[in-house]
C-alpha positions in Angstrom: 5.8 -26.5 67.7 8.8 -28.7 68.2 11.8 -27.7 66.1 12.8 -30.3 63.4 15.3 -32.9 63.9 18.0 -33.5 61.6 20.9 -36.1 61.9 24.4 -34.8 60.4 26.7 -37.8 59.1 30.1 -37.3 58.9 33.6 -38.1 58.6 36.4 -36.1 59.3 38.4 -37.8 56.4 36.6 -35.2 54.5 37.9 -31.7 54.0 33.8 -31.2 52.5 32.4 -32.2 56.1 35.1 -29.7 57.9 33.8 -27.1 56.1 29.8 -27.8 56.3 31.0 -28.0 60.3 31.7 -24.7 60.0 28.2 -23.7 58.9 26.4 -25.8 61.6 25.4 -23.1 63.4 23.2 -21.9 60.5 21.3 -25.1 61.1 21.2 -25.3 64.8 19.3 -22.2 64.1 16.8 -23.5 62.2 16.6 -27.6 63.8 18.0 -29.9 66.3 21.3 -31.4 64.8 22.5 -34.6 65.9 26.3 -35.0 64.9 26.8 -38.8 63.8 29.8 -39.9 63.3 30.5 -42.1 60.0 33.2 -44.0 58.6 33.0 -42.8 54.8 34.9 -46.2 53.9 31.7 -48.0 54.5 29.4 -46.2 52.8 31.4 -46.2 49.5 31.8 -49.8 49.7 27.9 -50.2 50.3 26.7 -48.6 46.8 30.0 -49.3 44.9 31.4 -45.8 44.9 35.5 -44.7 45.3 35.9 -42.0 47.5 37.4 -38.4 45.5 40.9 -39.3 46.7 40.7 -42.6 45.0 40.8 -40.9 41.4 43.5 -38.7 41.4 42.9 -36.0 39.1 39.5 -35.5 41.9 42.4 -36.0 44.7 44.3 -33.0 43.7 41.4 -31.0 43.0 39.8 -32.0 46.4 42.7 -30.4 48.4 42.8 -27.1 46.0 38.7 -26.9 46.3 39.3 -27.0 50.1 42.2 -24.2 50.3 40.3 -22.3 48.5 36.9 -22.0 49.7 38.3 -21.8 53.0 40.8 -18.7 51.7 37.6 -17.3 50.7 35.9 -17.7 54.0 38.3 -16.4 56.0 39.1 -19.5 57.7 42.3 -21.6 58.7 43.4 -24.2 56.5 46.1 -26.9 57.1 46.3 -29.8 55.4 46.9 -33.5 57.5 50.2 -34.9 56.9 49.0 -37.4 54.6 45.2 -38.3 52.8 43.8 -40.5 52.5 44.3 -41.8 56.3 42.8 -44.0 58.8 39.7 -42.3 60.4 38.7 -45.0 62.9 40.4 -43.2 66.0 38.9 -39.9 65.3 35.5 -41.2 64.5 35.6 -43.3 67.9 36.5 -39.9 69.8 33.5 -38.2 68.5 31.4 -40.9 69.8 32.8 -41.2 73.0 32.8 -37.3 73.4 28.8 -36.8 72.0 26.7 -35.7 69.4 27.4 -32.3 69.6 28.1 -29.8 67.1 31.0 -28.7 69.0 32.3 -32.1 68.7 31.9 -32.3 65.5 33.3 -29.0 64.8 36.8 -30.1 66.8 37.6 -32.7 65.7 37.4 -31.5 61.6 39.3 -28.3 62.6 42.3 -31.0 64.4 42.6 -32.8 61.2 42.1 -29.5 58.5 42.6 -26.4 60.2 45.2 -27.6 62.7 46.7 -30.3 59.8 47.2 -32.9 62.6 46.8 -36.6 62.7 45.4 -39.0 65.1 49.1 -40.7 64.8 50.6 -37.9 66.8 49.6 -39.4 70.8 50.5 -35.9 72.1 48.0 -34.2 70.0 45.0 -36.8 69.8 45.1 -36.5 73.4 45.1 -33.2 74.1 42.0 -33.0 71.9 40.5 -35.7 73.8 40.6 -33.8 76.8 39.2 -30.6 74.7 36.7 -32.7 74.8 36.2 -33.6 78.1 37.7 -36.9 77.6 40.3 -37.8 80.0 42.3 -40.6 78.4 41.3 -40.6 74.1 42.7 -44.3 74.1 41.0 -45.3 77.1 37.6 -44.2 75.1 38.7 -45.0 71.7 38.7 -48.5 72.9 35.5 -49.1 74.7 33.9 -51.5 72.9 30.4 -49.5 73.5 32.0 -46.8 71.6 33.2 -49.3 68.9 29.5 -50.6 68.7 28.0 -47.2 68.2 30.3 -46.0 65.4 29.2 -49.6 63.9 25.4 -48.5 64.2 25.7 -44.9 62.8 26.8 -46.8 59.6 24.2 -49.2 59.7 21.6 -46.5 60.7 23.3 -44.3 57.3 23.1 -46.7 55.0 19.3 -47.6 56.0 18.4 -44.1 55.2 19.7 -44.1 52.2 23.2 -41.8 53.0 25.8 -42.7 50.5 28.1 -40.0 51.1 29.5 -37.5 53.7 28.5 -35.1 55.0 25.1 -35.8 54.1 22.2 -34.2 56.4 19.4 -36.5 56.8 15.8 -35.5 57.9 13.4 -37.6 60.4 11.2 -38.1 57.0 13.9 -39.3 55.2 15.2 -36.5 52.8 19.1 -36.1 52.2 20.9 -33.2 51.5 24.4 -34.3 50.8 27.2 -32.6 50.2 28.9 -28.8 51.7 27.4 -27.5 48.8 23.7 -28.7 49.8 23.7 -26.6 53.4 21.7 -23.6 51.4 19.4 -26.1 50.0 19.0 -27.8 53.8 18.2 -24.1 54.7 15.6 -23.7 52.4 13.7 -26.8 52.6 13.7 -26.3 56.7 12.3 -22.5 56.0 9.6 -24.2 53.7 10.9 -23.0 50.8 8.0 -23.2 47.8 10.7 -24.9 45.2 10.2 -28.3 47.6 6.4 -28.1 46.5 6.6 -27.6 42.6 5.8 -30.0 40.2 9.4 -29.8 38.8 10.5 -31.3 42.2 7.7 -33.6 42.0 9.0 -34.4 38.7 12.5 -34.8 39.3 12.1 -37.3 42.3 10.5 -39.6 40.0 12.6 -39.2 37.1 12.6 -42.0 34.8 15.9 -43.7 33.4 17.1 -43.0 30.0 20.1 -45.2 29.9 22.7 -47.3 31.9 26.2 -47.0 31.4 27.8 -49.8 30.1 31.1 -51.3 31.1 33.8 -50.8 28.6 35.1 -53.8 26.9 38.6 -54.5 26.7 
């Protein structure tokens, strides 16, 4: 039988999609993963959301969560110079350079393990040509490139994605979040939980009530 396909949306603005990119291999075991870049900015603004470093008590938590999990995992953690930041260039690189999980992997690790920016020329080039990209700006600015970071957004929000990283399923199910990779797992390894009448239950959970805007 063919293996399963699943699309990975990301963003390397989030220190949540560096560390699910360090679990991709877990799921390349299990299905095809198709790294698609996203830029996070879009999908907030396309259900109404702000983004964790927008409220800052979830801003300072966001960077602890993140130098802690990766203590705990043994891996490398730098923070960028400065976050929020513009994500465009690094988005466009991953494009240019493929849908690889490799790619994906790189360019998290330049902005969270290596605490670089896309600012510094010297370094976004030299991980362009990690890549096997020659000249970064040269590819950053193809308008082909520009065009298919445009249609990974409008591809993500038609499915539904309204975060990052968010795994998405060729039947539609999203698994969103670093937290949600176990859960990915399971539901690939046909985990009975996914057939149970709670599940059943919760996808059509009624609404009990809507917030209500504070008056002033």
């Amino acid at each position: 039988m063919p293996r399963p396909v699943v699309d990975w949306y990301f963003d390397p603005i989030s220190p949540f999609a560096w560390l699910q990119s360090e679990r991709l291999g877990e799921v390349c075991a299990a299905a095809e993963v198709q790294c698609r870049p996203v830029l996070f900015a879009g999908l907030l603004e396309r259900w109404g959301q702000k983004g964790p470093a927008e409220i800052a008590p979830k801003r300072r938590f966001t960077y602890r969560y993140a130098c802690w999990s990766a203590a705990r995992r043994g891996l490398p953690f730098k923070a960028p110079p400065a976050h929020p930041f513009n994500p465009l260039r690094l988005l466009r690189l991953a494009v240019a350079a493929g849908p690889s999980p490799e790619v994906a992997r790189a360019v998290c690790r330049f902005v969270w393990c290596e605490g670089k920016s896309s600012d510094d020329q010297a370094a976004f080039q030299a991980l362009g040509r990690s890549l096997g990209i020659a000249d970064g700006e040269a590819a950053v600015s193809d308008p082909a490139v520009k065009t298919a970071l445009m249609d990974n957004g409008q591809r993500a929000k038609a499915g539904g994605v309204f975060g990052v990283p968010t795994f998405l399923t060729a039947d539609g199910e999203l698994f969103w979040g670093e937290d949600a990779t176990d859960m990915l797992l399971d539901w690939l390894g046909g985990a009975a939980v996914f057939r149970g009448t709670e599940m059943a239950r919760a996808d059509g959970l009624p609404l009990g009530v809507e917030r209500i805007p504070l008056m002033r």
